[in-house]
C-alpha positions in Angstrom: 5.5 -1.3 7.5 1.7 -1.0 7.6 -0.5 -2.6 9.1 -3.9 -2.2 7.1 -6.7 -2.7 9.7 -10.0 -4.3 8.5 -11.7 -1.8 10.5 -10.6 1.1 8.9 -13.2 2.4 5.6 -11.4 3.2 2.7 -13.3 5.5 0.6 -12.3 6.1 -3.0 -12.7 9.1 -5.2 -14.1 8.2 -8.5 -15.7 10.1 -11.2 -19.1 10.9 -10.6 -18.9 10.9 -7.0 -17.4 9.2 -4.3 -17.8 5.3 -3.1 -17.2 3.6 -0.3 -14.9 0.6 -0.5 -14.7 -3.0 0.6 -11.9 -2.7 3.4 -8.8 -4.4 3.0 -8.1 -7.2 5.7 -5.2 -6.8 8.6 -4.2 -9.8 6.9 -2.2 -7.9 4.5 0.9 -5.6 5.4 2.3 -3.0 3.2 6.0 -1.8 3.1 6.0 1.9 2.8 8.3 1.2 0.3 5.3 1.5 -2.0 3.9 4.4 -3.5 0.8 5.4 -3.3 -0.7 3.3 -6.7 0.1 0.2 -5.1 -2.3 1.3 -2.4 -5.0 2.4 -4.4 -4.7 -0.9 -6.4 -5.0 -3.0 -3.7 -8.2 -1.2 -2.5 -9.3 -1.6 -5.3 -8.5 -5.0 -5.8 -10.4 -6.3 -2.9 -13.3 -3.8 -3.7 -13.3 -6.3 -7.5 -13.3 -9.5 -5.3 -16.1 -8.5 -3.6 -18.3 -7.5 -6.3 -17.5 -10.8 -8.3 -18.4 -12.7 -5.5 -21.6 -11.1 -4.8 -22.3 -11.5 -8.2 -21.3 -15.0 -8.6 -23.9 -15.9 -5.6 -26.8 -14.7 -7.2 -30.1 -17.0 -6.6 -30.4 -18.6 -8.7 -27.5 -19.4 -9.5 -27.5 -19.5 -13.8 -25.3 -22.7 -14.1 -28.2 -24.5 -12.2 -31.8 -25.2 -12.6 -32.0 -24.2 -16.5 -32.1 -20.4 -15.4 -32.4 -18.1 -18.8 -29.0 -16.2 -19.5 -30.7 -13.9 -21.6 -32.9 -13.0 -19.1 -32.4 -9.0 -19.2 -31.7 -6.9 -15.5 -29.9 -7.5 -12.6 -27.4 -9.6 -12.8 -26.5 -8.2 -16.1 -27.9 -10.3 -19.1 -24.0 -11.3 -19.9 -23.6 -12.9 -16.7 -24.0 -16.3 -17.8 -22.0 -16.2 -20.7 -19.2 -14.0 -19.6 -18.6 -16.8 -16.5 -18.7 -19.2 -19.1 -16.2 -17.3 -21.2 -13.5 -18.2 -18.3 -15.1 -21.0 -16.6 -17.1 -23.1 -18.7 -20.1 -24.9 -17.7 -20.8 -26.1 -14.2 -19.6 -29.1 -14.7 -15.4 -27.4 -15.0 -15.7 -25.0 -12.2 -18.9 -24.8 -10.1 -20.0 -21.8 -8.3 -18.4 -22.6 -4.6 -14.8 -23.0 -6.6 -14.9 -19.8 -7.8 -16.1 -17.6 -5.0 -14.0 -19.4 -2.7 -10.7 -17.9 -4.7 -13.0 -14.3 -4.5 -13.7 -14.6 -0.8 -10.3 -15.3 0.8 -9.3 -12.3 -0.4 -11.9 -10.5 0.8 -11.4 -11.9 4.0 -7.5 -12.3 4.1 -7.7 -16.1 4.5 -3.5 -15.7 4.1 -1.2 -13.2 6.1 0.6 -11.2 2.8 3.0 -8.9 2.9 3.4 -6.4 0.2 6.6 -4.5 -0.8 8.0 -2.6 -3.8 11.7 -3.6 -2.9 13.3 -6.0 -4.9 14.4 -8.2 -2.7 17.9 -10.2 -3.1 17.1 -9.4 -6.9 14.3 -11.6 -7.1 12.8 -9.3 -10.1 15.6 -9.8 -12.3 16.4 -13.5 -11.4 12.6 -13.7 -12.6 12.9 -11.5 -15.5 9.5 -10.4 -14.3 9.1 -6.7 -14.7 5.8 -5.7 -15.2 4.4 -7.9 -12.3 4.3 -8.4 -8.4 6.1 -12.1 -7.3 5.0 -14.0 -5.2 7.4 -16.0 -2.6 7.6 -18.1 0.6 8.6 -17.9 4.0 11.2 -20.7 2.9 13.9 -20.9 5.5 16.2 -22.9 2.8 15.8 -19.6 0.4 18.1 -16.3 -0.1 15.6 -14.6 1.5 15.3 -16.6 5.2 17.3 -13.6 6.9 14.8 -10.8 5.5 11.7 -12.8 7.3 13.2 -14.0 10.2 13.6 -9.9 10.9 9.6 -9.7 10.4 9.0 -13.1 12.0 10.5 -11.1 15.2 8.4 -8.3 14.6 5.4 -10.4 15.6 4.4 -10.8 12.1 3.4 -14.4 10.9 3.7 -13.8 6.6 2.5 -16.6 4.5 3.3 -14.4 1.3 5.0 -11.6 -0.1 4.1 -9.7 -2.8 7.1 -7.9 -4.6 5.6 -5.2 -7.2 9.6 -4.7 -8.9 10.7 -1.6 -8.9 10.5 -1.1 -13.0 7.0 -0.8 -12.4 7.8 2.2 -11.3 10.9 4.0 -12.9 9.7 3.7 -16.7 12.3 0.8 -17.3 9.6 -1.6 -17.8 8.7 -2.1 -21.5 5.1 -2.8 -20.6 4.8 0.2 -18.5 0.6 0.9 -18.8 0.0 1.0 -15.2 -2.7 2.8 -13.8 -5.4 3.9 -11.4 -8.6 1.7 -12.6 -10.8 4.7 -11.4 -8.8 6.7 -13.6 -10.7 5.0 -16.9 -13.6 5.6 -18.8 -14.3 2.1 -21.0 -16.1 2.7 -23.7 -17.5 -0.2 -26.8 -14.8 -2.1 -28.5 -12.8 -1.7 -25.8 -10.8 -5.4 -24.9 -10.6 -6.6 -21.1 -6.3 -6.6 -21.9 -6.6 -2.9 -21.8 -7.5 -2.7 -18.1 -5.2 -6.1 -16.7 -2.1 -3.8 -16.2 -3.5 -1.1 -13.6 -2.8 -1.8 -10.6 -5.8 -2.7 -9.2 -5.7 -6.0 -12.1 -2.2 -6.4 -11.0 -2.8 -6.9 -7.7 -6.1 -8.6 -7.9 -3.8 -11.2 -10.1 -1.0 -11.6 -7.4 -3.7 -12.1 -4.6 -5.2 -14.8 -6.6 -2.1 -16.6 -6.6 -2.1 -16.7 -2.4 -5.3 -19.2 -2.5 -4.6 -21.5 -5.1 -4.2 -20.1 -8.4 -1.1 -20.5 -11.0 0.2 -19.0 -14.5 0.4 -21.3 -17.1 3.4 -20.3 -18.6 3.4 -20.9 -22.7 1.9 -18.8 -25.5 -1.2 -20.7 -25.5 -1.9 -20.4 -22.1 0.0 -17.7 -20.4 -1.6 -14.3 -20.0 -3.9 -12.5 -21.8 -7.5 -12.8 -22.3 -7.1 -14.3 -25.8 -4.6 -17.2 -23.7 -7.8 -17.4 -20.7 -10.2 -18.3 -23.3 -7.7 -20.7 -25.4 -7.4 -22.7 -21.8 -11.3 -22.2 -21.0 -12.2 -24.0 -24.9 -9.1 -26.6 -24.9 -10.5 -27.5 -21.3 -13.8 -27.8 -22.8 -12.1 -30.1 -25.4 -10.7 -32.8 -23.0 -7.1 -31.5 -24.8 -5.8 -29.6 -22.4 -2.1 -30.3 -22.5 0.1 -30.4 -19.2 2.1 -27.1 -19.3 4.9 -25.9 -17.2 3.7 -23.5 -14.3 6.0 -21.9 -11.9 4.3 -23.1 -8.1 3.6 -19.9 -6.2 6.0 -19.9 -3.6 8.7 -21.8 -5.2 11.3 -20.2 -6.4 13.0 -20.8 -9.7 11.5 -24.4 -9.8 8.9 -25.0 -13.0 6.2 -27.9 -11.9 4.1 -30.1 -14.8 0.3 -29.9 -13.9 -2.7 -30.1 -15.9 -4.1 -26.7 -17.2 -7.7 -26.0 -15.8 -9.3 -22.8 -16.2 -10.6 -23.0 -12.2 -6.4 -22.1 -11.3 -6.2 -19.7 -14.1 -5.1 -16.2 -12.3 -6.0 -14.1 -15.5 -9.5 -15.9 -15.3 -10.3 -14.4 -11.8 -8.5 -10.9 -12.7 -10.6 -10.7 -16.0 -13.9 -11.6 -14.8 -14.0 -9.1 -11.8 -13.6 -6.7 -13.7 -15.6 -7.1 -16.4 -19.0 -6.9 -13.8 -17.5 -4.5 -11.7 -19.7 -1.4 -11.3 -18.1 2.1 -9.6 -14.6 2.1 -10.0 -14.9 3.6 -13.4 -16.9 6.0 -15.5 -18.8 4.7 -16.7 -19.0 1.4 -15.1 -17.4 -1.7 -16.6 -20.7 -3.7 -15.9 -22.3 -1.3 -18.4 -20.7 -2.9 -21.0 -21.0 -6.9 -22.6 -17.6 -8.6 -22.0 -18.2 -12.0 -23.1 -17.6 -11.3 -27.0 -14.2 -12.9 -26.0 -13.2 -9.9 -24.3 -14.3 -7.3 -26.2 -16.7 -4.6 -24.6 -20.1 -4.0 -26.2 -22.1 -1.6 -25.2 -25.5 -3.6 -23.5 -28.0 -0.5 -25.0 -26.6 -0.9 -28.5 -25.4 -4.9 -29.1 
């Protein structure tokens, strides 16, 4: 295993130059198990986080004090609308919700543990192959043996990320995984194209260890088409309850009401869509909040 110390800068190549990244807390371990993707993803993950939360705590804050959304410069004229494109108005999901999701995992508010094994065949008892699962240190579960070993270690793991191993050997049908920094967006360009690198895979997963959940029907589920459904309905007052599998519990499928301040998509969608260095050219260059798809902000 490896321990990832908060200390340590992580710089990462990108097109155009080079840029420093937000370091990734000794919170989370990392099996060696996984290649070097899941690596990059998770740097870059945190590096998103961190940029949406900056973002998000902008003075003033548009949600409050009749600030003008189309108020061109920094933040980006789309700021306003985009947020509201996942969130609503302020009276859904206020400001402090949403940064609070962005900021523990900046700071590694949970100790997560991150491995590409499948564990006891949790990825096929899921039937989740394109996507990292998360589960428990839940003595009663198949797995209590595997973390009493790291428990002994000295290592106190609240989560564990698996990223299954069809990520990785081309048996996954929805095999697009990919280096963020390795894409150039351009106009027209939809927010789904960019959720399976592995920085939005990631990003997703680490959502889920500070109070997030997947709302698991068509309306709903994933997707940025299914983000926005949940964001209007919500809007609506007819929001349905929906089944959502509990992060944590395995194989167990809770009722709760869908709101889109626990949607995981919401948080993985929205830093991206302002991020600014991890691609050429930069996704904040482009007008997101046409439902997802990318305009280009010098030629609406």
């Amino acid at each position: 295993m490896v321990r990832i110390g908060a200390t340590v800068a992580l710089v990462a190549a990108v097109l155009g130059g080079s840029s420093a990244l937000t370091p990734v807390p000794s919170a989370y371990t990392l099996d060696p198990s996984c290649p070097s993707e899941v690596q990059d993803g998770l740097n870059e993950a945190i590096e998103l986080a961190s940029q949406a939360s900056a973002l998000l705590k902008t003075s003033p804050d548009p949600f409050g004090n009749g600030a003008d959304p189309n108020n061109p410069g920094p933040p980006p004229f789309f700021y306003t609308p985009l947020r509201a494109l996942f969130w609503g108005d302020g009276q859904q999901t206020n400001t402090a919700a949403i940064t609070k999701i962005y900021d523990n995992i900046v700071n590694g508010g949970s100790e997560i543990f991150i491995t590409c094994n499948d564990l006891q065949s949790q990825c096929a008892i899921r039937n989740r192959f394109a996507h990292g699962t998360f589960i428990n240190k839940d003595k009663t579960n198949t797995l209590a043996p595997f973390f009493d070993q790291l428990i002994a270690s000295g290592f106190r793991q609240d989560y564990t990320i698996i990223v299954c191993p069809a990520t990785f050997d081309g048996s996954d049908s929805s095999k697009f995984h990919f280096p963020l920094s390795s894409r150039s967006p351009t106009a027209g360009a939809s927010l789904d194209d960019f959720s399976t690198s592995f920085a939005g895979l990631m990003l997703h997963e680490l959502t889920h260890a500070y109070g997030t959940l997947d709302f698991l029907n068509q309306r709903y589920g994933y997707g940025m088409r299914q983000a926005n459904n949940l964001r209007a309905d919500e809007q609506k007052g007819v929001a349905a309850a929906n089944q959502v599998l509990p992060p944590g519990i395995n194989g167990r499928f809770d009722k709760t009401a869908p709101t889109a301040k626990l949607n995981a998509d919401s948080y993985m969608f929205f830093a991206m869509g302002i991020s600014q260095d991890l691609t050429n050219p930069p996704m904040r260059n482009f007008d997101w909040s046409r439902k997802g798809v990318a305009v280009n902000i010098a030629n609406p």
